[in-house]
N, C-alpha and C positions, 0 to 999 in steps of 0.2 A: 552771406553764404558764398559768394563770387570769393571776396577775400582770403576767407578761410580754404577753399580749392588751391588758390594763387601757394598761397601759406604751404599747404599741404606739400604741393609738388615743388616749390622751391627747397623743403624742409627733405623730400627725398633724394631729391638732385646733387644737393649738400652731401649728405651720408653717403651717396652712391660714388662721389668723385672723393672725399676726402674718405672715406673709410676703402676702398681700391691702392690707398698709398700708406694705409697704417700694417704696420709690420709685428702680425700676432703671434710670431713663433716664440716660442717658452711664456707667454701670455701669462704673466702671474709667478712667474717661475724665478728666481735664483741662481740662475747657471751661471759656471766661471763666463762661460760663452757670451749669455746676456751682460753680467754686469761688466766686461770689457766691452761693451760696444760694437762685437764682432757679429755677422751673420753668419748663421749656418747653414751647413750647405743642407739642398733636400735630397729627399731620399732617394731620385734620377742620378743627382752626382754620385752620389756614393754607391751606386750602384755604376755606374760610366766605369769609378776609379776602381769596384772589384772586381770588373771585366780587364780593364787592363795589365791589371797584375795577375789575376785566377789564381789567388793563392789568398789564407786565410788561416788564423790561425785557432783550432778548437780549442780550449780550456775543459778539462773535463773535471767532476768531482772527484778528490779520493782524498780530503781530509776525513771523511766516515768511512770506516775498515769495511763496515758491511755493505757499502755500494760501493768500493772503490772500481772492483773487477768487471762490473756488469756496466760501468760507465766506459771504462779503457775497451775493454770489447765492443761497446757502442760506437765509440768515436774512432776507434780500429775498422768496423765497416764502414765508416761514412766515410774513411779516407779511401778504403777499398774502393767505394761505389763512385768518387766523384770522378765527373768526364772533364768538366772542364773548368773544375774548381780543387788547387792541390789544398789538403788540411793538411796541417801544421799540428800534431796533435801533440800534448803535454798535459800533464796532471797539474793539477791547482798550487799542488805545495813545490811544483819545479819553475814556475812561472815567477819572473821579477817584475817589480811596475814598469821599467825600461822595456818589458817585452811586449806590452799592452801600446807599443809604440809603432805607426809605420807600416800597421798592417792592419785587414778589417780582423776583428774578434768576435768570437761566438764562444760564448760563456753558458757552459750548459752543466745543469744541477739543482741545489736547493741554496735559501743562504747560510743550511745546515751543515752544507757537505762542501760546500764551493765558499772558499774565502774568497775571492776575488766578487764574487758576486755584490754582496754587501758592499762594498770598497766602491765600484763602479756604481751600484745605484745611486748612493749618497750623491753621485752629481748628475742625474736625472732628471726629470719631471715625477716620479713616482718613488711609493717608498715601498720598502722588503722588512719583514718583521720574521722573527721564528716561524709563526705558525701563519701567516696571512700577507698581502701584498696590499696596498693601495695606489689606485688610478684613476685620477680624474674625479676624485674625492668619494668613489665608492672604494669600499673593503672587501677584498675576497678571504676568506677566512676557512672554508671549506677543503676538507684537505685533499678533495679532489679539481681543484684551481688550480691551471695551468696558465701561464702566461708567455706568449713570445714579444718580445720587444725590442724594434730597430729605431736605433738613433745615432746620428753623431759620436763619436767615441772623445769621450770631454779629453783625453790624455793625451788625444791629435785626430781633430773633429776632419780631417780632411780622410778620415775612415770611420767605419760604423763600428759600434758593437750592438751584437744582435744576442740578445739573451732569450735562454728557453728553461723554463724555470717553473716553481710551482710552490707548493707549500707542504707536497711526502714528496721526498725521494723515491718512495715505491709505485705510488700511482706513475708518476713522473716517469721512470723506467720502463712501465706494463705500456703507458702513454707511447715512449718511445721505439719499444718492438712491434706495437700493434699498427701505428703512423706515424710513424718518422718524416715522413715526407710531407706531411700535412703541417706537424710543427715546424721544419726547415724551410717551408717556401710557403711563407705568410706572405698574403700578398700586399696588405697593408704594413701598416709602421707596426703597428698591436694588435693583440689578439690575445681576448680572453676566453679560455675552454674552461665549462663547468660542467661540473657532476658528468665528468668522462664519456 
């Protein structure tokens, strides 16, 4: 019985020092980031580095005619309302992969309406479908799923991109006039809203 105690607490002693030095970020994951051997920075840096620039650049949907106007008006107030954050704001179809460069990104839409969306998750931790999203190997499929999501920006991880996104456009829009400020200032990395 002594032994097995002895056993025990050397066996947690172990785990608690060598598991303290194992490095879980993208844990399972694929990223260009991971498989070059590079760390990423966490989400303090990347917040450090959009304080000292206070500039960012919005991506808004307008590859669908029928949101294209109610998104440009959206990301038109949010550059209205910021104090100490300037947006950069441009439509989806004006954006080059070069411009996804150098600055933090906020990619806001569906990956119906927003091409750029699609593009960027493909090197994520999570996957974006038509009608659904998948995180952390649950499926939101509901087309009142919302999701905001900050990480590493794989295109120059030494900034974020922070995506606000969903599965309608239209919930997504009603989402946006009703609290905007709720999805723009997650205070985690992610955040999933259901059934509005």
């Amino acid at each position: 019985m002594k032994l097995r105690y002895v056993l025990a607490v050397i066996a947690a002693l172990m785990i608690l020092f060598f598991g303290a030095h194992l490095d879980f970020t993208n844990a399972g994951e694929n990223t260009p980031e991971k498989s070059a051997g590079k760390q990423l920075p966490n989400r303090e840096t990347l917040h450090e580095r959009l304080f000292e620039t206070r500039e960012a650049l919005l991506v808004y949907a307008a590859t669908d005619a029928r949101y294209r106007e109610q998104y440009q008006q959206f990301a038109t107030e949010m550059q209205q309302r910021g104090r100490w954050l300037k947006f950069n704001i441009r439509a989806d179809s004006d954006v080059r992969d070069s411009d996804l460069r150098g600055t933090t990104v906020y990619l806001l839409g569906t990956v119906a309406s927003n091409r750029w969306i699609a593009s960027v998750a493909e090197q994520l931790p999570l996957q974006i479908r038509q009608n659904s999203f998948k995180l952390f190997e649950n499926t939101y499929a509901d087309s009142t799923d919302l999701l905001t999501f900050y990480y590493p920006n794989m295109r120059d991880s030494t900034h974020a991109v922070y995506l606000i996104t969903g599965n309608s456009d239209a919930h997504l829009l009603r989402e946006l006039q009703r609290s905007s400020r709720q999805l723009f200032n997650s205070a985690g990395d992610y955040r999933v809203q259901r059934n509005g």
